[in-house]
C-alpha positions in Angstrom: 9.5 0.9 -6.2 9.5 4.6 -7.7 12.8 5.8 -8.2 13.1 10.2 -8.9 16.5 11.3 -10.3 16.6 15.4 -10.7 19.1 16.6 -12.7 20.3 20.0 -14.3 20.9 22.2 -10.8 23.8 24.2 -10.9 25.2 27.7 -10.0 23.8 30.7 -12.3 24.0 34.9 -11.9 20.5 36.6 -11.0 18.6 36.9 -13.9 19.6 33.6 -15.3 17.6 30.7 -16.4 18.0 27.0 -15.2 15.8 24.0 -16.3 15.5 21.1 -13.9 14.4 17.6 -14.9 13.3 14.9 -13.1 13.3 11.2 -14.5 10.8 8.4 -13.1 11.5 4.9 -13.1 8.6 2.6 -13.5 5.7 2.1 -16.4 3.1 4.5 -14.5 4.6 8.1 -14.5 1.8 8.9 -17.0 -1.0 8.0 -14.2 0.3 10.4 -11.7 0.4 14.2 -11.0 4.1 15.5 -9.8 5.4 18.2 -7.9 8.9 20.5 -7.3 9.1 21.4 -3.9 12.6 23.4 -2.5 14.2 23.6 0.5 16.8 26.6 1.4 19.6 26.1 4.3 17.9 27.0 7.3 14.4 26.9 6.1 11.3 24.1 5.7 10.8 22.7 2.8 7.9 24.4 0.4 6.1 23.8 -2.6 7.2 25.3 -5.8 4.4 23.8 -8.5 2.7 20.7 -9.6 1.1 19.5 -12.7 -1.2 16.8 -13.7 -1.1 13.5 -14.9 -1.9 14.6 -18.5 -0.4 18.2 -18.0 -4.0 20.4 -18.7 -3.3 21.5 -15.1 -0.5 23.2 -13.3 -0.3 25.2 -10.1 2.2 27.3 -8.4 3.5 28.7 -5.8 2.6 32.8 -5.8 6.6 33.9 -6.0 7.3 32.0 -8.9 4.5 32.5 -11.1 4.6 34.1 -14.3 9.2 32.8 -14.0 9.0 29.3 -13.2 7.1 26.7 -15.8 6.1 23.2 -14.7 5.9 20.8 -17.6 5.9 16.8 -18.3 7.0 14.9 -21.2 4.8 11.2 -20.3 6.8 9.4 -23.7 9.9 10.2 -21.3 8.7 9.4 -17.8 10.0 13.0 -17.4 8.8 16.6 -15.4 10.5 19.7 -16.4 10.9 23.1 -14.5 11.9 25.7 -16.5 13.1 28.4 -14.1 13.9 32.2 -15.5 14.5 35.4 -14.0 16.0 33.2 -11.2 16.7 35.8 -8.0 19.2 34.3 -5.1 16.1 33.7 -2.9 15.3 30.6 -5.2 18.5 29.3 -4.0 17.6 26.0 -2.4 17.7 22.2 -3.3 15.2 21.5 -5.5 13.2 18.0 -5.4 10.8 16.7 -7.1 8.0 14.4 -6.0 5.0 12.0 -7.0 1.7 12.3 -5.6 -0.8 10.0 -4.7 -3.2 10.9 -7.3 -3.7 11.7 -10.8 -5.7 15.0 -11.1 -4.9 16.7 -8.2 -1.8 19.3 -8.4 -1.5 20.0 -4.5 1.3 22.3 -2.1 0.7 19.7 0.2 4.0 17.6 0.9 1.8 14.9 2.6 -0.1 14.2 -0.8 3.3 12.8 -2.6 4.8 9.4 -1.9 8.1 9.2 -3.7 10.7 11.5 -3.6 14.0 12.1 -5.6 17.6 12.9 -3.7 17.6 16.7 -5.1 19.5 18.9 -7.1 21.4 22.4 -6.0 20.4 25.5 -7.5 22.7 28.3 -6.2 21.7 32.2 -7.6 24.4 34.4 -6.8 23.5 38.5 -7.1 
């Protein structure tokens, strides 16, 4: 059994930086790609990014590119998001998520299996 922890949510003014992390239990985090996905009161849950098992490729979601930064630390069984110029439309509960596979960096909830509990991000304006 996979266990996700997320840590490092918290409240932050707009403009701000944050950096989630994500810990994985188990000996195979380096065989699998990972994801953050968020979900806001009131609103499905959608994909934020993803990276690879070995980190050569990341993908995100069109808002948050060129402020958020996917990243993965495989000595550490860990996956980083390293979120800046946070606006309070990024509040949500973020979670992060194993998929399936190891290549594939997908927006697609269905491809990832485990799931971690989430952390809060609040941005106030």
């Amino acid at each position: 059994q996979v266990q996700l922890v997320e840590s490092g949510g918290g409240l932050v003014q707009a403009g701000g930086s944050l950096r989630l992390s994500c810990g994985a239990s188990g000996r195979t985090f380096s065989r699998y790609a990972m994801g953050w996905f968020r979900q806001a009161p009131g609103k499905e849950r959608e994909f934020v990014a993803a990276i690879s098992w070995s980190g050569g490729n990341t993908y995100y979601k069109d808002s948050v590119k060129g402020r958020f930064t996917i990243s993965r630390d495989n000595t550490k069984n860990t996956v980083y998001l390293e979120m800046n110029s946070l606006k309070p439309e990024d509040t949500a509960v973020y979670y992060c998520a194993r998929d399936q596979t190891s290549y594939r960096t997908s927006w697609f909830a269905a491809h990832y299996d485990y799931w971690g509990q989430g952390t809060q991000v609040t941005v106030s304006s």
